[in-house]
Backbone as a ProteinNet text record, in pm:
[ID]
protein_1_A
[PRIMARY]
XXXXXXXXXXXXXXXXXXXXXXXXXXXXXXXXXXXXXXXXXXXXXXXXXXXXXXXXXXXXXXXXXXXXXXXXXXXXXXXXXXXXXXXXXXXXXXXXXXXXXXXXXXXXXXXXXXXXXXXXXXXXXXXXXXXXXXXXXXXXXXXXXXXXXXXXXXXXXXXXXXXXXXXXXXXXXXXXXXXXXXXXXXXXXXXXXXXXXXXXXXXXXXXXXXXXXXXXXXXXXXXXXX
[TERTIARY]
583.3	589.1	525.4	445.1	315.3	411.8	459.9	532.1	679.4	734.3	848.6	814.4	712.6	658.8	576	523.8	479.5	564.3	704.9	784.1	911.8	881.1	920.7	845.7	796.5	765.9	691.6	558.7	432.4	435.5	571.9	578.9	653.4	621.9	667.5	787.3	794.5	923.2	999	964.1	1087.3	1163.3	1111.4	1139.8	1237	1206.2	1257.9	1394	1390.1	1490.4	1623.5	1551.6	1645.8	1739.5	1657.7	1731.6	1682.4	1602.4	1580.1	1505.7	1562.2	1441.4	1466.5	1596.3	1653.5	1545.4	1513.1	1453.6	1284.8	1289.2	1137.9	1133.5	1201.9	1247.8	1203.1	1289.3	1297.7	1153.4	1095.1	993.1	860.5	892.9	770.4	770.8	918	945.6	908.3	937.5	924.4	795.5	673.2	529.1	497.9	527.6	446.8	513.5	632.6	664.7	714	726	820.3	700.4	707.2	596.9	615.4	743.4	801.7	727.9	705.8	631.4	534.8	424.6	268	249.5	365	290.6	360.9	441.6	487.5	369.9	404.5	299.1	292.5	243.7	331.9	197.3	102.4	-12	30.7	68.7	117.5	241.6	360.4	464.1	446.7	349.2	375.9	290.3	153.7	163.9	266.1	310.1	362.3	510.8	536.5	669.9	600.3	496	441.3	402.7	401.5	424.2	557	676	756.9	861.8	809.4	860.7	975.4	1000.8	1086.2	1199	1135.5	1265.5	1395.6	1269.3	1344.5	1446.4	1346.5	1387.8	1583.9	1575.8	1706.8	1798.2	1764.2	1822	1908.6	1821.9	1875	1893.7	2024.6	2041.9	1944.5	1857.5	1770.4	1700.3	1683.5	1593.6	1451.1	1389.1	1204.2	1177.7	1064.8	981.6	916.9	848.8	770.5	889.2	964.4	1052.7	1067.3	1035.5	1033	922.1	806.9	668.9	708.1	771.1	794.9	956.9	1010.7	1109.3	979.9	905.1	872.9	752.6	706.1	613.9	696.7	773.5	897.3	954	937.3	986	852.6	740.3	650.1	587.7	602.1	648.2	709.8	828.8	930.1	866.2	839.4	843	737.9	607.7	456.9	556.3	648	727	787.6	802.4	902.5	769.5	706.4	612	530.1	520.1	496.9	551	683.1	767.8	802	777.6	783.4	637	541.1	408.3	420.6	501.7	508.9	585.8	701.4	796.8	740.6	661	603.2	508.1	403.5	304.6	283.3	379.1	360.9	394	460.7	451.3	286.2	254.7	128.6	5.2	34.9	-82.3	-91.1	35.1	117.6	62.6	79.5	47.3	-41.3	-60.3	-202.9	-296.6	-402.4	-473	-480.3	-435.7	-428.4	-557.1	-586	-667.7	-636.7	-536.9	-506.9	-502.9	-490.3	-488.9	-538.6	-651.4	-777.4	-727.3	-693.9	-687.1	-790	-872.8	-990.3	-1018.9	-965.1	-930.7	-880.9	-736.8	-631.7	-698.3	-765.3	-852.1	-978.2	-1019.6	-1092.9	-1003.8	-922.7	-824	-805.7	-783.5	-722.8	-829.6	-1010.2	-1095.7	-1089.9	-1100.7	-1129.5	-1035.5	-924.7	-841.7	-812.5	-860.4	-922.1	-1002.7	-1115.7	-1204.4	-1233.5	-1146.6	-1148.5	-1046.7	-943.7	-746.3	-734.7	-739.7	-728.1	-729.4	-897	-937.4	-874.3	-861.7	-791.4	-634.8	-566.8	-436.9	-425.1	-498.6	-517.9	-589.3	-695.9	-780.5	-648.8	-585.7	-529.5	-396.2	-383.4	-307.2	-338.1	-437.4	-491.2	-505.5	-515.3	-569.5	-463.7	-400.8	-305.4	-284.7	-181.7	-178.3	-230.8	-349.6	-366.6	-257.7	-267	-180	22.7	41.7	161.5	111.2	8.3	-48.9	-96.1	-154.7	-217.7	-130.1	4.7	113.1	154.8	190.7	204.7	105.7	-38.8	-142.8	-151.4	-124.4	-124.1	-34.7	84.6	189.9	175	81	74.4	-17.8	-162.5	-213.1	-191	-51.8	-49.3	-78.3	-160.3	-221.3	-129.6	-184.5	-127.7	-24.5	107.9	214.5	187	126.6	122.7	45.6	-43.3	-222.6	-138.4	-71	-74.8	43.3	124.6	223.2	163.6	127.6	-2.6	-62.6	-135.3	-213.3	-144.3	-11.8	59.8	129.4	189	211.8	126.6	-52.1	-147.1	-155	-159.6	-199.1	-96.5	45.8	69.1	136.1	180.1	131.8	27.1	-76.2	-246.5	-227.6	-158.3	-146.3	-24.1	85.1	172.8	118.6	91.8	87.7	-13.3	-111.9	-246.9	-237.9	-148.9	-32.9	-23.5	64	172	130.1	79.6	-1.1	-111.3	-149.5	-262.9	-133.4	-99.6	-1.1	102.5	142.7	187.7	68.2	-27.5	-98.5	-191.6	-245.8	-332.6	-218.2	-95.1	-24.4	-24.9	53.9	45.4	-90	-175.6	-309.9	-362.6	-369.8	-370.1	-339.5	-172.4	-77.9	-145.1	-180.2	-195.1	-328.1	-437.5	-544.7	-548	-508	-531.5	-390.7	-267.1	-134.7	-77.5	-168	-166.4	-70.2	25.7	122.4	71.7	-3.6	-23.5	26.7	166.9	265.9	276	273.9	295.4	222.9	64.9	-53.1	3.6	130	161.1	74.9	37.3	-53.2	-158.1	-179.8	-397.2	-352.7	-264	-258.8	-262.2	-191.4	-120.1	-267.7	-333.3	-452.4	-560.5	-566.2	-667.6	-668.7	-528.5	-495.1	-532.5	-457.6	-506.5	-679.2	-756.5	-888.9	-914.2	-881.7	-936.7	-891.7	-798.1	-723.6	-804	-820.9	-815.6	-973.9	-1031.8	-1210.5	-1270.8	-1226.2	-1309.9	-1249.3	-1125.5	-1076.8	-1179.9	-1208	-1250.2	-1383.8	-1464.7	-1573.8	-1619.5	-1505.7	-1510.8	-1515.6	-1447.3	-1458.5	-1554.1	-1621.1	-1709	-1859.7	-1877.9	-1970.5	-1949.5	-1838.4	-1809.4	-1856	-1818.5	-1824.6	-1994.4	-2063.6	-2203.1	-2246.4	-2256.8	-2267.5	-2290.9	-2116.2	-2046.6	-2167.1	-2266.9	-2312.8	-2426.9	-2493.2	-2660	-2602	-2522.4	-2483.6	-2366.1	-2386	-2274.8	-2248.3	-2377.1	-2406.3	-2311.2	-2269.6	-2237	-2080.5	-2034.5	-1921.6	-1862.5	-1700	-1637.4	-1526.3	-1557.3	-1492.5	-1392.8	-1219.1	-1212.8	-1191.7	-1221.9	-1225.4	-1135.2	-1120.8	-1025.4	-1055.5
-1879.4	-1844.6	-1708.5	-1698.9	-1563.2	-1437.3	-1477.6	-1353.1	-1309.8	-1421.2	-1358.6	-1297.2	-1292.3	-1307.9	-1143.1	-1134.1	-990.2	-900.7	-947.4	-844.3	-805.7	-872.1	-842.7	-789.7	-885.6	-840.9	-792.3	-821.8	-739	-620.9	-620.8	-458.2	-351.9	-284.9	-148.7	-92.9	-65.9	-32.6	-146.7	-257.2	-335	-310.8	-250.6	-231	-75.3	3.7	140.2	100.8	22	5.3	-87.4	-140.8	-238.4	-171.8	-71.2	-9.3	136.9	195.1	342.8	381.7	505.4	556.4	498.1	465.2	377.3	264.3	195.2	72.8	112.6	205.8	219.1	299.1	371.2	386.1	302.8	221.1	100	15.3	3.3	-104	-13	73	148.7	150.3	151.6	142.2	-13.1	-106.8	-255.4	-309.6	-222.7	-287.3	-230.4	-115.4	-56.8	-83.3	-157.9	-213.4	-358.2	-389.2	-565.5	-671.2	-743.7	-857.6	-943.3	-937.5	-989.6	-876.6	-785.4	-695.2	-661.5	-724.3	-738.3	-778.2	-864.8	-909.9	-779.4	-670.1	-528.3	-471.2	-420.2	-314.5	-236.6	-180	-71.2	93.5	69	136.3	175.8	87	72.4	151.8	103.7	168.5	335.6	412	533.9	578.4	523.7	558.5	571.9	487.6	485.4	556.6	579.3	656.7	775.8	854.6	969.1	974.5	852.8	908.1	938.2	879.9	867.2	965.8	1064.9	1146.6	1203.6	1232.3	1305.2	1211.1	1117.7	1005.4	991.8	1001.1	994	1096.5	1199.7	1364.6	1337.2	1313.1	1294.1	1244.6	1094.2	1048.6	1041.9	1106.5	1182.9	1300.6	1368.2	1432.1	1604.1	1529	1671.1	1765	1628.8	1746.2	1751.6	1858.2	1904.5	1753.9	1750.1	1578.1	1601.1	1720.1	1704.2	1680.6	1635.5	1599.6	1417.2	1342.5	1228.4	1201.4	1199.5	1169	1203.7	1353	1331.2	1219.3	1172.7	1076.4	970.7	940.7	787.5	822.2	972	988.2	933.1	957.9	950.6	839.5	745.1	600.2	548.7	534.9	513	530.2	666.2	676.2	562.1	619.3	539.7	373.8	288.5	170.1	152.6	227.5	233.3	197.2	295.1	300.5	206.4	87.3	-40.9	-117	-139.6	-220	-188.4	-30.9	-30.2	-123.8	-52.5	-91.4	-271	-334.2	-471.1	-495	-479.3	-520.5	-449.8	-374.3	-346.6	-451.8	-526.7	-567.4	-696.7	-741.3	-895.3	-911.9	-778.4	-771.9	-877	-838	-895.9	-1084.6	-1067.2	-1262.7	-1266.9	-1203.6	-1253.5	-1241.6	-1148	-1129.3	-1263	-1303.6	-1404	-1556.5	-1536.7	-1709.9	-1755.3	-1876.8	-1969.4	-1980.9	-1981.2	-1999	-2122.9	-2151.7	-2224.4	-2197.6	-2327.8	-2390.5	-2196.2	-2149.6	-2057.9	-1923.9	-1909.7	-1773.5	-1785.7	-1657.7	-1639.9	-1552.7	-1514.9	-1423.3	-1310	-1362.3	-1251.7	-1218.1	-1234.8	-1184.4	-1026.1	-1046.7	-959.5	-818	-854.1	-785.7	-695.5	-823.1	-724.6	-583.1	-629.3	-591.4	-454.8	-469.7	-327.2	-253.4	-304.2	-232.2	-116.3	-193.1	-158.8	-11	-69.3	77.7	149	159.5	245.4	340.2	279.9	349.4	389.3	315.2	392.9	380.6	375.8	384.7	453.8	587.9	692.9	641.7	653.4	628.8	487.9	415.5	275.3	297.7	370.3	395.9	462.3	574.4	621.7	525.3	501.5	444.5	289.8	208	121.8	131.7	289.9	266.3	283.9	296.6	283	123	58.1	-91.4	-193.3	-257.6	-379.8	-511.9	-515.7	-650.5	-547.3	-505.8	-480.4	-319	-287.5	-140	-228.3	-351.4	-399.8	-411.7	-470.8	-547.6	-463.3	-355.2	-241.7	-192.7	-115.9	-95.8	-189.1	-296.2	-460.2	-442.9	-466.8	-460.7	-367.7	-241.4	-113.5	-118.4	-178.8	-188.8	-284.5	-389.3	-495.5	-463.3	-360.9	-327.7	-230.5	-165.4	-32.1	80	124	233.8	325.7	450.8	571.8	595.7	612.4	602.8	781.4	925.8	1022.5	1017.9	933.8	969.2	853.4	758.1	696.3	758.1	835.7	867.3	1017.6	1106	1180.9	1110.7	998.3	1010.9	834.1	847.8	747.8	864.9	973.9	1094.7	1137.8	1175.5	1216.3	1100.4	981.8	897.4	826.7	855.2	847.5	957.7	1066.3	1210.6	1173.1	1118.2	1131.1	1029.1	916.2	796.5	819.6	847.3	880.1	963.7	1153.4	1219.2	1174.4	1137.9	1121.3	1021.9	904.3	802.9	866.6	916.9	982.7	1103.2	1172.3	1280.8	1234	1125.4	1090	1035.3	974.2	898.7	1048.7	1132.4	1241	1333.3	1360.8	1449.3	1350.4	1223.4	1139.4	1127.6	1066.7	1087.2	1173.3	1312.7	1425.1	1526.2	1485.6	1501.5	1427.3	1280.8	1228.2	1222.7	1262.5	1314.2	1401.8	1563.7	1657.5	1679.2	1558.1	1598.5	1460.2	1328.8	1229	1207.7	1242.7	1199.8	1053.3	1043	848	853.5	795.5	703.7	641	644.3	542.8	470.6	526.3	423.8	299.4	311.2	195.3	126.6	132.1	35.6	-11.3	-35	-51	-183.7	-278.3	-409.3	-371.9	-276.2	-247.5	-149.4	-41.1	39.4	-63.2	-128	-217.2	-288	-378	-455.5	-406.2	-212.8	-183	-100.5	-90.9	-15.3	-129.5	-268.7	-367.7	-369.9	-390.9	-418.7	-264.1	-197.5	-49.8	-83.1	-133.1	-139.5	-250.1	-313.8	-426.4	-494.6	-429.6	-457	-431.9	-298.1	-293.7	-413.9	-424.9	-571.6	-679.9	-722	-831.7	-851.7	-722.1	-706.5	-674.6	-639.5	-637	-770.1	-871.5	-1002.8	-1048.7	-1074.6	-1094.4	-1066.9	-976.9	-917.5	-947.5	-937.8	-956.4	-1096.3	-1176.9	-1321.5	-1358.9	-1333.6	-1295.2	-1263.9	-1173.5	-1108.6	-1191	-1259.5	-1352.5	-1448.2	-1524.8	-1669.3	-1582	-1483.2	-1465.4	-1432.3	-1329.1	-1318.3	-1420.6	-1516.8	-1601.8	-1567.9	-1556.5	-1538.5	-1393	-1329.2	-1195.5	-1160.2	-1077.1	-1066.3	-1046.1	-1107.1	-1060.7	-956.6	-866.9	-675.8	-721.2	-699.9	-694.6	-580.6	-567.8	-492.1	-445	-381	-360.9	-421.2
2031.7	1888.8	1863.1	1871.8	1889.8	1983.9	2075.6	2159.9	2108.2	1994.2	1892.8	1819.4	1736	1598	1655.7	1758.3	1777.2	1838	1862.8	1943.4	1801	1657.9	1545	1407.6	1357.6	1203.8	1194.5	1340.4	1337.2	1425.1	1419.4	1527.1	1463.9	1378.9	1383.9	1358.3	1599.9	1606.8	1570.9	1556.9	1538.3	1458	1313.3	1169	1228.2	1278.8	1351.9	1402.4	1475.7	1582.7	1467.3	1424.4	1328.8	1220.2	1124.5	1028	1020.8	1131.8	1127.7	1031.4	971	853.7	747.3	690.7	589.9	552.1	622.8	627.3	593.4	668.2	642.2	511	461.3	319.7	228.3	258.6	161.4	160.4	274.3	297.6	169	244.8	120.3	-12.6	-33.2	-197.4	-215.2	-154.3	-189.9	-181.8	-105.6	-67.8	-187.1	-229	-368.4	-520.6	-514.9	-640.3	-658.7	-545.4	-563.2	-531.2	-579.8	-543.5	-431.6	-379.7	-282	-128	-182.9	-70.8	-2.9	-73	-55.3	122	223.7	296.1	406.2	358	506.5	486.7	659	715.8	678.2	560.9	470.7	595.3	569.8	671.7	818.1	880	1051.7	1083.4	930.3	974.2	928.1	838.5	828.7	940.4	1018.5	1187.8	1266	1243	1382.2	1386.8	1228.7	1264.5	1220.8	1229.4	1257.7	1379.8	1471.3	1602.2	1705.4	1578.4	1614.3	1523.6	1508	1418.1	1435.5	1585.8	1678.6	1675.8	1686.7	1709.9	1571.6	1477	1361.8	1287.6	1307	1268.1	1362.7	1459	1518.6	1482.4	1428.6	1407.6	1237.3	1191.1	1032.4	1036.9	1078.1	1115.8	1162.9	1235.6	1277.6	1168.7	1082.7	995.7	1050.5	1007.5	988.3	991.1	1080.3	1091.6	924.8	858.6	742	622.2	663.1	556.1	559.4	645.8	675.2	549	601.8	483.3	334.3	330.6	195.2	114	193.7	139.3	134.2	271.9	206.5	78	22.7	-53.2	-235.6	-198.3	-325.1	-319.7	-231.3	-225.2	-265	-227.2	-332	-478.4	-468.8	-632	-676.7	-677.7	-687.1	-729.6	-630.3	-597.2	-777.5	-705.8	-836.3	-999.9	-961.3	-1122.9	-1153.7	-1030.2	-1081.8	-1122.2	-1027	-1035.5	-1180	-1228.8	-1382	-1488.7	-1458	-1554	-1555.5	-1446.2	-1438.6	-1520.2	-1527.3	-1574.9	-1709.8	-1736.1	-1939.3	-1979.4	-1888.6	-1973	-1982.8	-1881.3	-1901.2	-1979.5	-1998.4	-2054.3	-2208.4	-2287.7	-2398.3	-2419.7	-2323.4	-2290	-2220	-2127.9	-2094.7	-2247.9	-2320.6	-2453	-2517.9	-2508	-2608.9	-2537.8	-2445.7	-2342.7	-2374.7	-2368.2	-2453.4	-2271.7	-2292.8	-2200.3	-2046	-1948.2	-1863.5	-1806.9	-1663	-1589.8	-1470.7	-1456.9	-1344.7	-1457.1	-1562.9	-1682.3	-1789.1	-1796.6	-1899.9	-1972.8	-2134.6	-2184.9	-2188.5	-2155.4	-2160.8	-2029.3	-1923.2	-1819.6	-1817.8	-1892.4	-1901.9	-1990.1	-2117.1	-2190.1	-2107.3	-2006	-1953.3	-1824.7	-1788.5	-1704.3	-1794.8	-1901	-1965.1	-2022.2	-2033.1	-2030.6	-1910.1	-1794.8	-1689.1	-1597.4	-1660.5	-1655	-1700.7	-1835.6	-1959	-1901.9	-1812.7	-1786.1	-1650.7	-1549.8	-1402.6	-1363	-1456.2	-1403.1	-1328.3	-1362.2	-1237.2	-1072.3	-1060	-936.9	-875.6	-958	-900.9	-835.5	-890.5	-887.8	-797.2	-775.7	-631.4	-483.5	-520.5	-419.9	-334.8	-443.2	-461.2	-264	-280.8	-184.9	-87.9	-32.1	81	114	42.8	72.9	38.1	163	148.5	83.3	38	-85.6	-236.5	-205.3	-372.6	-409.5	-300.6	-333.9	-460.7	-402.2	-418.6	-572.2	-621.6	-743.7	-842.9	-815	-864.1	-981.3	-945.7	-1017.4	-1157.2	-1100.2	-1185.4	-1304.5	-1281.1	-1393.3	-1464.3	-1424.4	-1499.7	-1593.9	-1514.8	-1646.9	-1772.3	-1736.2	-1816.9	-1900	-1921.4	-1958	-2045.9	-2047	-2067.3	-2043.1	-1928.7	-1898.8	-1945.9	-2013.4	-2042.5	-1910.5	-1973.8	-1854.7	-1822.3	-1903.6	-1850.5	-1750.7	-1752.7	-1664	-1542.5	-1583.7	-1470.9	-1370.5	-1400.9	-1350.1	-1235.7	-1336.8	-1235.1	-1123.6	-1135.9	-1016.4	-942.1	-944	-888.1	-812.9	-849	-772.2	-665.9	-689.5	-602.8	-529.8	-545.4	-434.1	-364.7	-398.5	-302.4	-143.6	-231.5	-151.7	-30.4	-71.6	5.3	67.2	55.4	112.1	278.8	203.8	297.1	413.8	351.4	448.3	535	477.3	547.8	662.9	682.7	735	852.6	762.4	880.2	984.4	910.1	1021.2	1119.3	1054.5	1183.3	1281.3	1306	1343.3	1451.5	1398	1487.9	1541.1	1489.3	1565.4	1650	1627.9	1709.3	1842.5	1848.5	1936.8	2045.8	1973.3	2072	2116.9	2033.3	2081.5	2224.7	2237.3	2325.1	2456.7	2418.4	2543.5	2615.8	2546.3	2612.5	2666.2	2633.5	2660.8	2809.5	2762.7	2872.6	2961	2921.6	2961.1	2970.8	2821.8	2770.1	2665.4	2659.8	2554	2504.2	2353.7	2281.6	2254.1	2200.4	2136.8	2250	2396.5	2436.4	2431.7	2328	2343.6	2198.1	2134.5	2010.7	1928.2	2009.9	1946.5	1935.6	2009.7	2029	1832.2	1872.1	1728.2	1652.7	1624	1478.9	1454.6	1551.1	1524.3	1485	1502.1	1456.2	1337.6	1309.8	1170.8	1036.6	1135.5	1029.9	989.2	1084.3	1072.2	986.2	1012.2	938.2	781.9	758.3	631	543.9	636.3	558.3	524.5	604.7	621.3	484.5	431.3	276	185.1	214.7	118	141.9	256.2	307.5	271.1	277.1	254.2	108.5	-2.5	-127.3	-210.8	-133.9	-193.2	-127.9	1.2	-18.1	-81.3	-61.1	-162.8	-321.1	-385.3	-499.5	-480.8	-424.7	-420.2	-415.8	-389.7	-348.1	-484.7	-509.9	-650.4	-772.3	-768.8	-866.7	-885.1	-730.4	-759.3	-790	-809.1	-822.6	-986.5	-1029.2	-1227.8	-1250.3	-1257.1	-1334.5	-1450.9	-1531.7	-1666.7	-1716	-1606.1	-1659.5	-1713.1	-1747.5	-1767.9	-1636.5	-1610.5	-1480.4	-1543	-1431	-1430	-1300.1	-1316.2	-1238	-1170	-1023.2	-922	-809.6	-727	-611.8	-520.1
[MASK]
++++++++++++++++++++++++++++++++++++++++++++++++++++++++++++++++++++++++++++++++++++++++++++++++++++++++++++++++++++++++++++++++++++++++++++++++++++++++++++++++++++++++++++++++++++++++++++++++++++++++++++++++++++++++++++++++++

C-alpha cells in the first residue's frame, strides 16, 4: 500500500509525468482556491519542478525556465481570487445562520476584526503554510476584506511564494551537482519528507502552543490565528 501511494500522489514527478506543466498549473490554482485542494503538494511540487525546470521548459515548447514560476505565480493569483470570491458569496448566509454546537457567530466577527487589522500579513504569510494557504482566501472573502488591499498582497505573496519555490528547487539542484556530482532529485522521498516537515512544523507548532495558551486564558477572548 505505502509503495503505491509513494510512487504516486506523494511524488511529485508523478504529478510531472502524468499531466506535465498543465497539471501542475492547475494543482496550484486548485490548492489556493478550491476547498477540494487543501490536501496537494502545492510546496514540493514548485521544488521539484524547479529542479526540473529543464525538463519542463522542453516540454512547452522551449520556453525561458523563468517563465514556468511565473504561470504558476498567476495560477495562484488566480486560484486566491476564487477562493475570494467563493467566501463573499457565502458570506452573507454565514452572518445570517443561527448559531450551532460546530458555528459561533462571534467567531466570524472576530475573524473580520482580525483581518481588519493584520489582513495584509496573513494573506501573505498564509502561503507559505499548507492547508491554511487553501482557507486563508475563503475567510477573507467572507469577511470582506478590502478587495484593493487584498488583491495587492494576494499578488506579493504569491510572486514570493512561487519564485522563492521554485528557485530553491533549481539552484539547490544544480548547485549540488557541480559541487558533489549528487542527483538530488533521485533522493525524491528524502526531498518531499523534508519539505513537508519544513512546511508544516510552524503549523504544528502554532496549534500547539495556541492550544497551551487556550487552557492557561480561557477567560480570554479567542483571536483567530494562522
Amino acid at each position: 500500500m505505502w509503495h503505491t501511494i509513494k510512487d504516486t500522489v506523494l511524488n511529485p514527478i508523478w504529478y510531472i509525468d502524468m499531466g506535465g506543466l498543465y497539471l501542475l498549473v492547475f494543482i496550484i490554482f486548485a490548492e489556493t482556491g478550491l476547498f477540494a485542494g487543501f490536501f496537494l503538494p502545492g510546496d514540493s511540487l514548485l521544488v521539484v519542478a524547479g529542479m526540473l525546470s529543464d525538463k519542463l521548459s522542453e516540454s512547452f515548447f522551449n520556453v525561458h525556465y523563468m517563465l514556468i514560476p511565473l504561470m504558476f505565480a498567476i495560477a495562484g493569483i488566480l486560484g486566491n481570487m476564487v477562493g475570494y470570491w467563493f467566501g463573499k458569496k457565502s458570506g452573507p448566509y454565514l452572518y445570517s445562520r443561527k448559531d450551532t454546537f460546530f458555528f459561533k457567530k462571534k467567531h466570524l466577527l472576530t475573524a473580520k476584526k482580525f483581518y481588519e487589522k493584520n489582513g495584509a500579513f496573513t494573506v501573505v504569510a498564509a502561503r507559505f503554510l499548507p492547508i491554511i494557504r487553501t482557507f486563508v482566501p475563503i475567510v477573507a472573502g467572507v469577511v470582506k476584506m478590502d478587495y484593493k488591499k487584498y488583491t495587492l498582497y494576494n499578488i506579493v505573496g504569491s510572486f514570493l511564494w512561487v519564485f522563492s519555490m521554485f528557485l530553491i528547487g533549481k539552484f539547490a539542484r544544480d548547485f549540488v551537482m557541480k559541487t558533489t556530482g549528487v542527483d538530488i532529485i533521485e533522493h525524491i522521498e528524502l526531498i518531499v519528507v523534508s519539505i513537508v516537515l519544513v512546511t508544516t512544523l510552524p503549523v504544528i507548532l502554532k496549534f500547539l502552543l495556541g492550544g497551551r495558551k487556550k487552557d492557561y486564558n480561557e477567560d480570554e477572548e479567542e483571536v483567530p490565528t494562522l
